[in-house]
C-alpha positions as CSV (number, residue, x, y, z in Angstrom):
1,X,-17.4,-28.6,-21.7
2,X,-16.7,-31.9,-20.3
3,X,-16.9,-32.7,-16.6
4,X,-14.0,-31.6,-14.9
5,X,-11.0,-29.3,-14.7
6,X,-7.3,-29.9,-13.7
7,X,-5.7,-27.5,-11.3
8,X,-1.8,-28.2,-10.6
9,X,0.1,-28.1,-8.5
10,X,-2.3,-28.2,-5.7
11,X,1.0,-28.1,-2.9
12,X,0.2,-23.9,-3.1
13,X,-2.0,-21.5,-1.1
14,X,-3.5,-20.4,-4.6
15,X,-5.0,-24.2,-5.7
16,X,-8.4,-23.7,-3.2
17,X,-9.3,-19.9,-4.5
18,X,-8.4,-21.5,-8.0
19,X,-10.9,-24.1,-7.5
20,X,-13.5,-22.5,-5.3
21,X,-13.8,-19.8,-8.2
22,X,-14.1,-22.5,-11.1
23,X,-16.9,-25.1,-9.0
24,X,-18.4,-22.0,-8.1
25,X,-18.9,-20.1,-11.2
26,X,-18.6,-22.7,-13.9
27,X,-20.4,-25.8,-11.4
28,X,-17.8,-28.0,-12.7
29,X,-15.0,-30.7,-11.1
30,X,-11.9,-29.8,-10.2
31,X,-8.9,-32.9,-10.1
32,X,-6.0,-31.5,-8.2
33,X,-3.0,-32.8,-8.9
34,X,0.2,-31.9,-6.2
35,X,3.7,-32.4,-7.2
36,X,4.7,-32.6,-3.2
37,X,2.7,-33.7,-0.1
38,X,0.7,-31.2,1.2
39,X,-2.3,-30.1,3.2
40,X,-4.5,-29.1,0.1
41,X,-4.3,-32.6,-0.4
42,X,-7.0,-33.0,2.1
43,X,-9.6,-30.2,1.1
44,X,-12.9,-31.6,0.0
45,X,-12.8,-28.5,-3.0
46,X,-11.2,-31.1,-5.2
47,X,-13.1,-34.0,-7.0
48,X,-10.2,-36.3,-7.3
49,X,-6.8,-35.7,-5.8
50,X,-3.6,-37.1,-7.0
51,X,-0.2,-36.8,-5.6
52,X,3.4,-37.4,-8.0
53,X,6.2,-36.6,-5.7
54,X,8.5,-35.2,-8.9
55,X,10.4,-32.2,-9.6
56,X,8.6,-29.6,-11.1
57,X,10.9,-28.1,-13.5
58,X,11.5,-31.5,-15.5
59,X,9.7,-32.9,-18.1
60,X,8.1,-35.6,-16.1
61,X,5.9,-33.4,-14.6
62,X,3.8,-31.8,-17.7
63,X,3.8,-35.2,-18.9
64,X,1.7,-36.8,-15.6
65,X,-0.6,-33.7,-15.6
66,X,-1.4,-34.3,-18.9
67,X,-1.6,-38.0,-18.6
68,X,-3.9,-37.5,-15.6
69,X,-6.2,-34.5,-17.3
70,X,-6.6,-36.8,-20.2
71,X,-7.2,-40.0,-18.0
72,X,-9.8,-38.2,-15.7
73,X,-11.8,-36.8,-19.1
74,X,-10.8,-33.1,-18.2
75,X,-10.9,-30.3,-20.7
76,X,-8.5,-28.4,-19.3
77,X,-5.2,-27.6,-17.0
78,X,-4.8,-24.3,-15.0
79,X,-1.4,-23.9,-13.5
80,X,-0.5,-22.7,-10.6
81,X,2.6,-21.6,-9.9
82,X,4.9,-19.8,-12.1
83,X,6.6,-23.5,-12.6
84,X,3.8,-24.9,-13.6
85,X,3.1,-21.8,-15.9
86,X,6.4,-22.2,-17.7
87,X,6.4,-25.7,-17.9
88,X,3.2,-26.2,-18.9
89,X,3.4,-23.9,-21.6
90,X,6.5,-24.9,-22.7
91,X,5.6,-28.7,-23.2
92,X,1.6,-27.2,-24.7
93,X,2.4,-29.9,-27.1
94,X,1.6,-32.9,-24.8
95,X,-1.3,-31.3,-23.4
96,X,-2.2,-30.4,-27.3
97,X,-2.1,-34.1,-28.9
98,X,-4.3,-35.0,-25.8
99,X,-6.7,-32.5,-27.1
100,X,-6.2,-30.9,-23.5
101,X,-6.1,-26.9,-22.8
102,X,-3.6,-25.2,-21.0
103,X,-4.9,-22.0,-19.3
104,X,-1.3,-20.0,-19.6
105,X,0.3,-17.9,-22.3
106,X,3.2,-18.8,-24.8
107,X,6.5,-19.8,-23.2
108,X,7.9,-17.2,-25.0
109,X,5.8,-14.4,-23.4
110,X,6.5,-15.9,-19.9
111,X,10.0,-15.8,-20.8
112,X,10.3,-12.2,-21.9
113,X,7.7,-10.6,-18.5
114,X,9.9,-12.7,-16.0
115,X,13.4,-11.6,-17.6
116,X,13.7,-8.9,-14.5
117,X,17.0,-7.7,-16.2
118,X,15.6,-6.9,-19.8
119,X,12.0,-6.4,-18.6
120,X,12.9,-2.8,-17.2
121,X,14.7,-1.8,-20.6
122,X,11.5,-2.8,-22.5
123,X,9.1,-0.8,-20.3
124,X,11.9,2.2,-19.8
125,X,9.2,4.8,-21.4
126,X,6.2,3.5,-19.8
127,X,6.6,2.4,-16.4
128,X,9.2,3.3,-13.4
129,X,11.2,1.1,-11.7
130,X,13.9,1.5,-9.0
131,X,17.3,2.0,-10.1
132,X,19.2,-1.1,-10.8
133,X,22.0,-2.3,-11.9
134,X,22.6,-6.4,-12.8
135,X,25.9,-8.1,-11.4
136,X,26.6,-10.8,-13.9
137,X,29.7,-11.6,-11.8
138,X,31.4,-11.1,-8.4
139,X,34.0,-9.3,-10.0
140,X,31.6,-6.7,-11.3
141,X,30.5,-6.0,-7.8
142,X,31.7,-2.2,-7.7
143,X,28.6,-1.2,-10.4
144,X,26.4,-1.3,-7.1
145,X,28.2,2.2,-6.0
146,X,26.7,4.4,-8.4
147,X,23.4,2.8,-6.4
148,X,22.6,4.9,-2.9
149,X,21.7,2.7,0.4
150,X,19.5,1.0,1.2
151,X,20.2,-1.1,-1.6
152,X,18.4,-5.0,-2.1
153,X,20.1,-8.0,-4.0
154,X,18.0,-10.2,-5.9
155,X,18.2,-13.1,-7.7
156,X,16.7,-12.9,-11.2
157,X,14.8,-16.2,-10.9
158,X,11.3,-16.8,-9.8
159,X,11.7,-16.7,-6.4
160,X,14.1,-13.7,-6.3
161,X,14.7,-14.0,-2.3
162,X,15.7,-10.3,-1.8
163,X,18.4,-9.3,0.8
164,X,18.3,-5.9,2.1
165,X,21.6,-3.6,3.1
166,X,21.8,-0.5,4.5
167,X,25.4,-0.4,2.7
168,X,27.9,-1.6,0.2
169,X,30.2,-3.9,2.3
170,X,27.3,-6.5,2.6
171,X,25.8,-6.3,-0.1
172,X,29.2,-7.4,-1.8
173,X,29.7,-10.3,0.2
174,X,25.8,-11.5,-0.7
175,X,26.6,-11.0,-4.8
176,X,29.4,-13.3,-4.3
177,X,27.6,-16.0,-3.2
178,X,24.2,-15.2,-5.3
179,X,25.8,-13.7,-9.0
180,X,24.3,-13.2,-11.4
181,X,22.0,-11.3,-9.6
182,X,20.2,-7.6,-9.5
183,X,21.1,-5.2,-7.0
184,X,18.1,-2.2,-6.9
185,X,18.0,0.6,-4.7
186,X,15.1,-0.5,-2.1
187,X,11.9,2.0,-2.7
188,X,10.2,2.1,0.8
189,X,6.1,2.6,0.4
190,X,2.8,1.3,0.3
191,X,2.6,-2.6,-1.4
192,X,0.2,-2.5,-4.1
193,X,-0.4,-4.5,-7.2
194,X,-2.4,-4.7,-10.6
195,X,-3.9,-8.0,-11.7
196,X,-5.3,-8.5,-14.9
197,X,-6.5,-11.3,-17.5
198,X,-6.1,-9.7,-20.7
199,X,-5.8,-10.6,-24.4
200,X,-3.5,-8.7,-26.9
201,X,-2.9,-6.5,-24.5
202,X,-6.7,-5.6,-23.9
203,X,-8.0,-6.4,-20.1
204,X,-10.6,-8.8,-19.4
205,X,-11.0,-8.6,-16.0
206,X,-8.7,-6.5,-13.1
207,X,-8.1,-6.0,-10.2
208,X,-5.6,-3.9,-7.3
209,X,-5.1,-4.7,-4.2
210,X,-2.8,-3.3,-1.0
211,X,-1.0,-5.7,1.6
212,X,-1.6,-5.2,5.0
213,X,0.7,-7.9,6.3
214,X,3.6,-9.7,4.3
215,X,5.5,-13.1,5.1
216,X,8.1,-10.9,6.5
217,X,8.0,-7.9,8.1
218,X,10.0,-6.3,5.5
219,X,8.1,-8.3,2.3
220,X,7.0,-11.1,0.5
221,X,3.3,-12.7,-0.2
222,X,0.1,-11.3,1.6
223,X,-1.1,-12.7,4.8
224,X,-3.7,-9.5,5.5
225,X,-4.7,-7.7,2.1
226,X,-7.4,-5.6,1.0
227,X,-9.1,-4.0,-2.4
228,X,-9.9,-3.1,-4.9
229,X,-7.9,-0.1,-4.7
230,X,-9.6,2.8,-6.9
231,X,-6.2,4.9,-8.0
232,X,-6.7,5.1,-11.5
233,X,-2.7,6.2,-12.2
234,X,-2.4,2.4,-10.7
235,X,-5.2,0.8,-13.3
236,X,-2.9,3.3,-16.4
237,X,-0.1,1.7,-15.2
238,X,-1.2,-1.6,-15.5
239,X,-2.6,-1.6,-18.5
240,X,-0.1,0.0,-20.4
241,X,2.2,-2.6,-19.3
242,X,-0.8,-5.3,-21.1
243,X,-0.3,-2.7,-24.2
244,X,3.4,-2.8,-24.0
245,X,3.8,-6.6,-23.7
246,X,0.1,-7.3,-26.3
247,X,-0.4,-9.8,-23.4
248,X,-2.6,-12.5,-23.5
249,X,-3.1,-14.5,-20.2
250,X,-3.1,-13.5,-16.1
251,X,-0.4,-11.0,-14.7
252,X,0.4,-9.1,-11.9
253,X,2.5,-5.9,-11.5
254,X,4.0,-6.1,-8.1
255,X,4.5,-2.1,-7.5
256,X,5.8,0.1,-4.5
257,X,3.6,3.4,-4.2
258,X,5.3,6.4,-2.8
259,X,2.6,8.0,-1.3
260,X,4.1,11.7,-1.2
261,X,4.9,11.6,-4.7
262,X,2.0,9.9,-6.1
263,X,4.6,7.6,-7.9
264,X,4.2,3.9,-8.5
265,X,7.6,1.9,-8.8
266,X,7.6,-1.2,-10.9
267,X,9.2,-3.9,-8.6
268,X,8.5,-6.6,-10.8
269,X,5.9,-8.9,-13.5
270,X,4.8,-12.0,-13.0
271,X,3.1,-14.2,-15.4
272,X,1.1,-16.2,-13.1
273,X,-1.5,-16.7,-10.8
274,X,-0.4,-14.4,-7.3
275,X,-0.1,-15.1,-4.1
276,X,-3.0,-13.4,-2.7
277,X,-5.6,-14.9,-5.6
278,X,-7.9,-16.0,-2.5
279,X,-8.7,-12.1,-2.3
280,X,-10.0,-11.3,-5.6
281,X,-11.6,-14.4,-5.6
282,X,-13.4,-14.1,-2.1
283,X,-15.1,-10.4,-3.7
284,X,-16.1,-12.1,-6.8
285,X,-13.8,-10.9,-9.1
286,X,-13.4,-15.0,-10.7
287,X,-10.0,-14.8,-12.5
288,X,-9.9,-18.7,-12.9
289,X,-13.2,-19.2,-14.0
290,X,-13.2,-16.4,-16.4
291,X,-9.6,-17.8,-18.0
292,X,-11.2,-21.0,-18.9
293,X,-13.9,-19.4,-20.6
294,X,-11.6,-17.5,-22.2
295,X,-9.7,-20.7,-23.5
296,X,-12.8,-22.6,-24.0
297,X,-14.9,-20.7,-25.5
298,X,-13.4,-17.6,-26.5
299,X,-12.8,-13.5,-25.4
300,X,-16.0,-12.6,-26.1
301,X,-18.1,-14.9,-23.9
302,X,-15.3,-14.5,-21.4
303,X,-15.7,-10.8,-21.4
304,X,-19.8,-10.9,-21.5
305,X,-19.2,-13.3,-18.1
306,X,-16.8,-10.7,-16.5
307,X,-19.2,-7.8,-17.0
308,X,-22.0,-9.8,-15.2
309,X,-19.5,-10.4,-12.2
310,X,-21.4,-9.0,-9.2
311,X,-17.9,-7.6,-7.4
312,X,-17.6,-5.9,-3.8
313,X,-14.7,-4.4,-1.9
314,X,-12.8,-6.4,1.7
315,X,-10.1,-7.5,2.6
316,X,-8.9,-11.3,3.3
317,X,-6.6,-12.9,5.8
318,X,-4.3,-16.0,5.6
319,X,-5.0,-16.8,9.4
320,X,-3.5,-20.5,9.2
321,X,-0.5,-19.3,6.7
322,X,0.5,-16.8,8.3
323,X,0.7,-19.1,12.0
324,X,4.2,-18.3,10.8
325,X,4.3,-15.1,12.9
326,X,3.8,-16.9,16.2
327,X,7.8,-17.8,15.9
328,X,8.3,-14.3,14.8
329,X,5.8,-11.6,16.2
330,X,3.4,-13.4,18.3
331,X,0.8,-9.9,18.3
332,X,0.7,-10.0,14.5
333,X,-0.9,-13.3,14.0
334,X,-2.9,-12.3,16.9
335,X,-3.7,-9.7,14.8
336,X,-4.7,-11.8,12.1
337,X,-6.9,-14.5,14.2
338,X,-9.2,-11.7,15.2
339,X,-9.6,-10.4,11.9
340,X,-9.9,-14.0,10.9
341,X,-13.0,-14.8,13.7
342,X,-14.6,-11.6,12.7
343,X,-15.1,-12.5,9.2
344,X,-14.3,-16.0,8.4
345,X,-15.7,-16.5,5.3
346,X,-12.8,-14.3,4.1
347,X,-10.4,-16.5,6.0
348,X,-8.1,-19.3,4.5
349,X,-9.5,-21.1,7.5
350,X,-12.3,-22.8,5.4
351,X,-15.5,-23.5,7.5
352,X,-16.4,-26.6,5.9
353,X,-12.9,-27.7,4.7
354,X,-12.1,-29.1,8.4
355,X,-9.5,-32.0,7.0
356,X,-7.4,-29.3,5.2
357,X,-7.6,-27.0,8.3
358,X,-6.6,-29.6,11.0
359,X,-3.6,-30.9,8.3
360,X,-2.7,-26.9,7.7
361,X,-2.5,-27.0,11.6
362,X,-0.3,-30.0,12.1
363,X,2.2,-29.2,9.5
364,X,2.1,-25.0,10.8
365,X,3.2,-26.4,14.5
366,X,5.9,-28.8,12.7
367,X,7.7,-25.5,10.9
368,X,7.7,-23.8,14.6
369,X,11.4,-24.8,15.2
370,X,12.2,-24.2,11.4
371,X,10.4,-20.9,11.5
372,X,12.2,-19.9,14.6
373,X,15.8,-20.0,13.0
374,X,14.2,-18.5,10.1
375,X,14.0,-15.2,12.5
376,X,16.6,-16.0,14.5
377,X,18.7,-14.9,10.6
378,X,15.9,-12.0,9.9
379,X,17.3,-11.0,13.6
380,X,20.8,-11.5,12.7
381,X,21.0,-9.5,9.2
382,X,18.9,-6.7,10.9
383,X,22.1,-6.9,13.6
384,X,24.5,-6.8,10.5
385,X,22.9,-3.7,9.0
386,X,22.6,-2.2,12.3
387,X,26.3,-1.5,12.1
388,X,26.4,0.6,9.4
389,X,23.4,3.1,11.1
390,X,25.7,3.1,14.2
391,X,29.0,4.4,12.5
392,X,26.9,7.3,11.0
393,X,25.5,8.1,14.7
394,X,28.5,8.1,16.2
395,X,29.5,10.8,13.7
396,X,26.6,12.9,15.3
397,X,27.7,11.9,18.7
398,X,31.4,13.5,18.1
399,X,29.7,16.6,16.1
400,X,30.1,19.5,17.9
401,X,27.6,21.2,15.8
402,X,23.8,19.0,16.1
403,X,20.6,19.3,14.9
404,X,17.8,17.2,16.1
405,X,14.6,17.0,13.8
406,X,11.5,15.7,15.1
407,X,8.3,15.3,13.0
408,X,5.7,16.8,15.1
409,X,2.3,14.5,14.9
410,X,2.3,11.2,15.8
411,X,6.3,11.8,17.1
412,X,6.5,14.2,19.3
413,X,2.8,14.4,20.3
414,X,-0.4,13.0,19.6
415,X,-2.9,15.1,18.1
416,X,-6.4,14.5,18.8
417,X,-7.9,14.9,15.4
418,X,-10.4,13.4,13.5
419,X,-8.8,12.3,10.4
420,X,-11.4,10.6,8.9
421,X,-14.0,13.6,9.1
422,X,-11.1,16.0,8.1
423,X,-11.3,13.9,4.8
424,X,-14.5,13.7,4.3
425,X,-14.8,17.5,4.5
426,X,-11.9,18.2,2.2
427,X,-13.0,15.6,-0.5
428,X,-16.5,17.8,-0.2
429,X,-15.0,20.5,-0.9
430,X,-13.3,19.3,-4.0
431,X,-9.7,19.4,-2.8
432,X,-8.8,15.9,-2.0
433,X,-10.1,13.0,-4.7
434,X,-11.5,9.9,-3.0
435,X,-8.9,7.4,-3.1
436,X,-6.0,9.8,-2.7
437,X,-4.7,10.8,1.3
438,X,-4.5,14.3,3.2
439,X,-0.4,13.8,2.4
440,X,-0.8,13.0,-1.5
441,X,-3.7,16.0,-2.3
442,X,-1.1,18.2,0.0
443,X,1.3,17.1,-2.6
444,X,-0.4,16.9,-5.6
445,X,-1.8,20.4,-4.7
446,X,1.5,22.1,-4.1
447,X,2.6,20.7,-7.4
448,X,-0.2,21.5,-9.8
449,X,-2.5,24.4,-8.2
450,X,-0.7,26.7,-5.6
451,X,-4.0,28.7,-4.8
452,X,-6.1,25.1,-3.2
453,X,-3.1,23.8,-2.2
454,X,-3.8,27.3,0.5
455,X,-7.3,26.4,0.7
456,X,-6.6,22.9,1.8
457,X,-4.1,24.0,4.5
458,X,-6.2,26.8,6.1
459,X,-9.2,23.9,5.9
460,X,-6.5,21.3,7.6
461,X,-5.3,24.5,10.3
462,X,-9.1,25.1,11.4
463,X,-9.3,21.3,12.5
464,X,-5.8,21.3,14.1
465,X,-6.2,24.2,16.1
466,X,-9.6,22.8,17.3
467,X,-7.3,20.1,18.5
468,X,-5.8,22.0,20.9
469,X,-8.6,22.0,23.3
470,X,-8.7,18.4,23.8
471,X,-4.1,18.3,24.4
472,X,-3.7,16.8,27.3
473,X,-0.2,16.1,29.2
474,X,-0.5,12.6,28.0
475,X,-0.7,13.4,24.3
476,X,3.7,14.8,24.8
477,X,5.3,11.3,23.7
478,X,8.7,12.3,25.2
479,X,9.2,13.5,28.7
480,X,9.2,17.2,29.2
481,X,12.9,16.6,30.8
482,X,14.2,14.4,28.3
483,X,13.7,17.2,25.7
484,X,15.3,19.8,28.4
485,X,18.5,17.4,28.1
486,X,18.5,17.1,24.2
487,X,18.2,20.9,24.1
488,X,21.6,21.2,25.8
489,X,23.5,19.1,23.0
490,X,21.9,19.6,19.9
491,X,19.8,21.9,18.3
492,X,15.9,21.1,17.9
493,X,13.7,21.4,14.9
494,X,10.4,20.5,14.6
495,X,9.4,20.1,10.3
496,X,6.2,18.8,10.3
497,X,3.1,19.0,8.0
498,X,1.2,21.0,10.5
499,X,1.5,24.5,9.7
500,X,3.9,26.4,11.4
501,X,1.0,28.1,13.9
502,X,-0.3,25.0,14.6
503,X,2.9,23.4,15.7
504,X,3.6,26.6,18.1
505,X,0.4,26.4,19.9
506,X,0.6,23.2,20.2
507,X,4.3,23.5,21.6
508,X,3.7,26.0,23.9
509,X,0.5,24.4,25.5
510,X,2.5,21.4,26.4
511,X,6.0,23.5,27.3
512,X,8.1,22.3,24.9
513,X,8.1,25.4,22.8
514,X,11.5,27.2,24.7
515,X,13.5,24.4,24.2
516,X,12.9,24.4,20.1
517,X,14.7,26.1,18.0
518,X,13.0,26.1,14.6
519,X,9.9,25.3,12.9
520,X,9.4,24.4,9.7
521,X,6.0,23.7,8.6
522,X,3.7,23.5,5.6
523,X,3.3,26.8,5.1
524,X,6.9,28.3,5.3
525,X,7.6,28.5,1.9
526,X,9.0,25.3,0.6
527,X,5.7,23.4,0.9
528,X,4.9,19.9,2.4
529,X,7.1,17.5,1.1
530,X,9.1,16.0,4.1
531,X,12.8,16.2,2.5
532,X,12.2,20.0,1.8
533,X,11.2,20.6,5.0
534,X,14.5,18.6,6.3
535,X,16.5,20.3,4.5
536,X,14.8,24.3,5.4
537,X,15.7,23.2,9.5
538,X,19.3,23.0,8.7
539,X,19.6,25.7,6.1
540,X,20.7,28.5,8.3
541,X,22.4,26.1,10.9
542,X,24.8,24.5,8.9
543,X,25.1,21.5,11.0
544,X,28.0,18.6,10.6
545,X,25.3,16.3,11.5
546,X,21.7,15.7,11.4
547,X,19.4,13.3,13.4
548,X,15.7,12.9,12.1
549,X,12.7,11.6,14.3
550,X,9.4,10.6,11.8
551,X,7.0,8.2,12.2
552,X,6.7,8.2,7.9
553,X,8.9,4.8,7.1
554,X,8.8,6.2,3.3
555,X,10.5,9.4,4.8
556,X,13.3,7.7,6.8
557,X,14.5,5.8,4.4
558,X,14.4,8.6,2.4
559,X,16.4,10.9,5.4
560,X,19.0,7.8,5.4
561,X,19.5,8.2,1.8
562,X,20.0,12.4,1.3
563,X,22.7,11.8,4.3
564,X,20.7,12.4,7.5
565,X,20.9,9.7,10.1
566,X,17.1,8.8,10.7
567,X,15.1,7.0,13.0
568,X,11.5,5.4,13.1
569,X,9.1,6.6,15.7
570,X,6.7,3.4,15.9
571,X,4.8,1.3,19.2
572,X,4.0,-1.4,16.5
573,X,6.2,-4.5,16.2
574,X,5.7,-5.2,12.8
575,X,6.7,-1.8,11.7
576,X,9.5,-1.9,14.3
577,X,10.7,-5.2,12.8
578,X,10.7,-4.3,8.9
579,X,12.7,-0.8,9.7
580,X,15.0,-2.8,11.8
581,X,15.9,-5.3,9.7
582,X,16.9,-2.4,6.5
583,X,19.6,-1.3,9.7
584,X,17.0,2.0,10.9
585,X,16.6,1.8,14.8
586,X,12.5,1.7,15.8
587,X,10.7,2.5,18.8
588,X,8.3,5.0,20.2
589,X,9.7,8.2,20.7
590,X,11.0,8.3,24.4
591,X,13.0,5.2,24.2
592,X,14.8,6.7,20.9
593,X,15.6,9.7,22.7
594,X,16.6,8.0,25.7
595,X,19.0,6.4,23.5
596,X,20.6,9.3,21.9
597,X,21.0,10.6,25.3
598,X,22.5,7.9,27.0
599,X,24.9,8.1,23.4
600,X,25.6,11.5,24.2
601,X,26.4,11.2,28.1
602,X,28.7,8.3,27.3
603,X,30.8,10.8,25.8
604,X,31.0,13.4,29.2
């Protein structure tokens, strides 16, 4: 090899894990090379640092890499971004005469896994994606009704800037201003995604992860994440996409995990290095490094180095990124600071990079005002879709014939269990697998093998009726007259995942229980899965409308969209904010029912 690699554009989060992995596996130079002026322009990772303020997406830019990789004596050019993927690849001739590598795969691959119209057609029998449909006009608008709220419109670039809508009217407006565009019904769930470098379709080196924290509430790029994540449907998923596609190069699968159903949701590909690449990195799992051994000397010496990887489990956080949330939700960059101080080596706060740090600083506290607005418009669409969630509970309000569902756990009261050893004892015994939770082997269980699926309860009863000794009046979340009030306009059911027994003890010990009119539980016949045990509390009532309580965001959106009107039980601002802004009212328990309350005296 000779002495140095390029790394462009360096004006990205990604550029320092990109270059930490390379100087730290391969002990060779890295020349970064920004197209903007930026903060990574201070680090001390890079050898040499050059700056051309030019558009990416011309060809001036490939041409002043190149120039520069060939200048400097480099070997090779990793890109960074997915314009400096496409780019780069599609001007691999410059780069080639220069006798320069270029670490991406062939523009026409990049074209066919970022086409997020065709892309779902081509994977149809291999991989599940949200229902879609794509507007290729504002007069095709009406195709987004045969789609159920809450609906997302995207655009079908790289950065796809996804609007959520809790129903038609403004979605409508946004495809007017943003067709052609894709309009997808929105999948709430657990963010995960599948990285791998592959070739032909046969992985190198992977890698899952789960974000903890997004750029918004409600999505975008990592700012806590953690992994590897062991689900092996995830890995299968993954790597029949590489099949599929015979991909050579780095990808990610950006999924949405229902947790209930086990089922991953393919939200989109991308050809290029990810956000969170400062993760995989940190735990030793060397994408960069390993992609130019694959270019420069071949698959085989780059798969003999990725088997040697010694690889660990954690979880990184973009502390000085994510200084974002101070203009948004002050306690979740609090959050992140003291996860940050805890374990900074897995920080974007680099101890010895103090330059970049102090200039990540300075231009974080210059983006307060602009990061302000930026809510201040999160806040303002959240009021938008608010509407629509009000016109439906006013329909309850002038019902004479109510239901009231409340999940029981975690919404009505707190049950003092020990989750953790509950697992532990039920993975022990065989009927929960390791990286699965209590709610998916429930699941799993009812859908496979009926007689543990019993097994599993009666284990999960013991430990819930142990509970009952440690209820205190503290652990009711809603005031014992607050319930006495609801009971005299609307019937109450409580469908939890507790069995039935369980919730009635529980009930009675904290005198609730004659105010409720039904339970629905795990074990009354129609098995765990929230929606079924929605729909048993109103099968003998019949009413005109239906109000869910749940804690479950996956379930409330999921209530929202059979026709119930549904709100989030939640103390935690973040959660508050990213159910708030699809239109679904959040807050712990007693102020939700104080506000259906004051709703329904407003009316006497």
């Amino acid at each position: 090899m000779k002495k140095c690699i390029v790394v462009a554009s360096i004006a990205s989060r990604k550029s320092i894990a990109i270059a930490k992995s390379i100087k730290s596996l391969l002990k060779l130079d890295v020349v970064g090379v920004a197209h903007t002026k930026h903060p990574h322009l201070f680090s001390t990772i890079f050898k040499k640092r050059h700056l051309f303020e030019v558009q990416r997406s011309c060809e001036e830019w490939p041409k002043l890499v190149a120039y520069t990789a060939y200048k400097d004596s480099c070997e090779a050019v990793v890109p960074v971004d997915f314009v400096d993927f496409a780019m780069f690849s599609k001007y691999s001739k410059l780069f080639n005469e220069l006798g320069i590598l270029v670490t991406a795969p062939s523009y026409e691959s990049i074209v066919i896994a970022s086409d997020r119209v065709n892309i779902v057609n081509i994977l149809k029998n291999i991989a599940e994606f949200p229902k879609q449909v794509f507007v290729k006009s504002p007069g095709n608008s009406e195709a987004i009704h045969s789609l159920t709220p809450p609906i997302v419109v995207k655009g079908i670039g790289d950065a796809s800037n996804p609007t959520f809508h809790l129903g038609y009217e403004t979605a409508i407006n946004e495809i007017s201003k943003r067709a052609p565009c894709i309009v997808q019904e929105y999948v709430e769930g657990v963010a995960r995604g599948y990285y791998a470098l592959s070739y032909s379709g046969i992985p190198i080196i992977e890698f899952t992860h789960q974000r903890v924290v997004e750029y918004l509430p409600i999505g975008g790029a990592s700012l806590v994440a953690k992994g590897f994540f062991e689900d092996p449907e995830l890995y299968a998923l993954g790597r029949r996409i590489l099949r599929e596609l015979r991909w050579s190069g780095v990808i990610m699968v950006e999924t949405r995990y229902s947790d209930e159903h086990g089922k991953y949701y393919v939200l989109e590909l991308n050809p290029k290095f990810w956000g969170s690449i400062d993760l995989p990195v940190a735990l030793g799992y060397h994408f960069p490094a390993v992609l130019i051994v694959a270019y420069s000397y071949g698959i085989e010496k780059a798969r003999e180095i990725a088997e040697k990887l010694l690889v660990k489990r954690g979880e990184f956080t973009w502390v000085l990124d994510g200084f974002r949330y101070v203009a948004k939700i002050p306690s979740t960059w609090f959050y992140m600071l003291r996860k940050a101080l805890l374990n900074p080596l897995y920080s974007d706060a680099h101890v010895l990079d103090v330059a970049k740090n102090l200039a990540q600083l300075v231009k974080a506290f210059s983006r307060i005002n602009r990061e302000s607005q930026a809510w201040a418009t999160y806040l303002e669409h959240s009021k938008s879709e608010l509407m629509y969630w009000v016109k439906r509970f006013a329909l309850f309000l002038y019902s004479n014939r109510r239901t009231t569902i409340f999940d029981l756990d975690a919404t009505l009261v707190h049950l003092p269990v020990n989750w953790y050893q509950v697992r532990a004892k039920l993975a022990n015994l065989g009927l929960l697998l390791r990286w699965e939770s209590i709610n998916r082997a429930m699941t799993r269980l009812w859908t496979s093998d009926t007689t543990n699926y019993y097994k599993l309860s009666a284990v999960l009863e013991e430990e819930e009726l142990k509970a009952l000794e440690k209820l205190e009046s503290s652990s009711l979340l809603v005031p014992r007259s607050y319930i006495d009030k609801l009971a005299k306009h609307s019937r109450i059911c409580v469908a939890t995942k507790q069995s039935a027994k369980v919730a009635r003890e529980v009930l009675k010990k904290l005198g609730i229980y004659s105010y409720i009119d039904a339970i629905v539980g795990r074990d009354s016949g129609v098995g765990p899965i929230k929606m079924e045990l929605y729909k048993k509390c109103i099968e003998t009532a019949k009413p005109s409308e239906t109000l869910v309580l749940d804690d479950n965001s996956e379930y409330v959106v999921e209530a929202y969209r059979e026709g119930f009107i549904s709100m989030l039980v939640s103390d935690n601002s973040y959660r508050i904010a990213r159910s708030m802004r699809l239109g679904i009212p959040a807050a712990p328990t007693k102020i939700l029912v104080q506000a259906v309350l004051h709703g329904l005296s407003s009316l006497s």
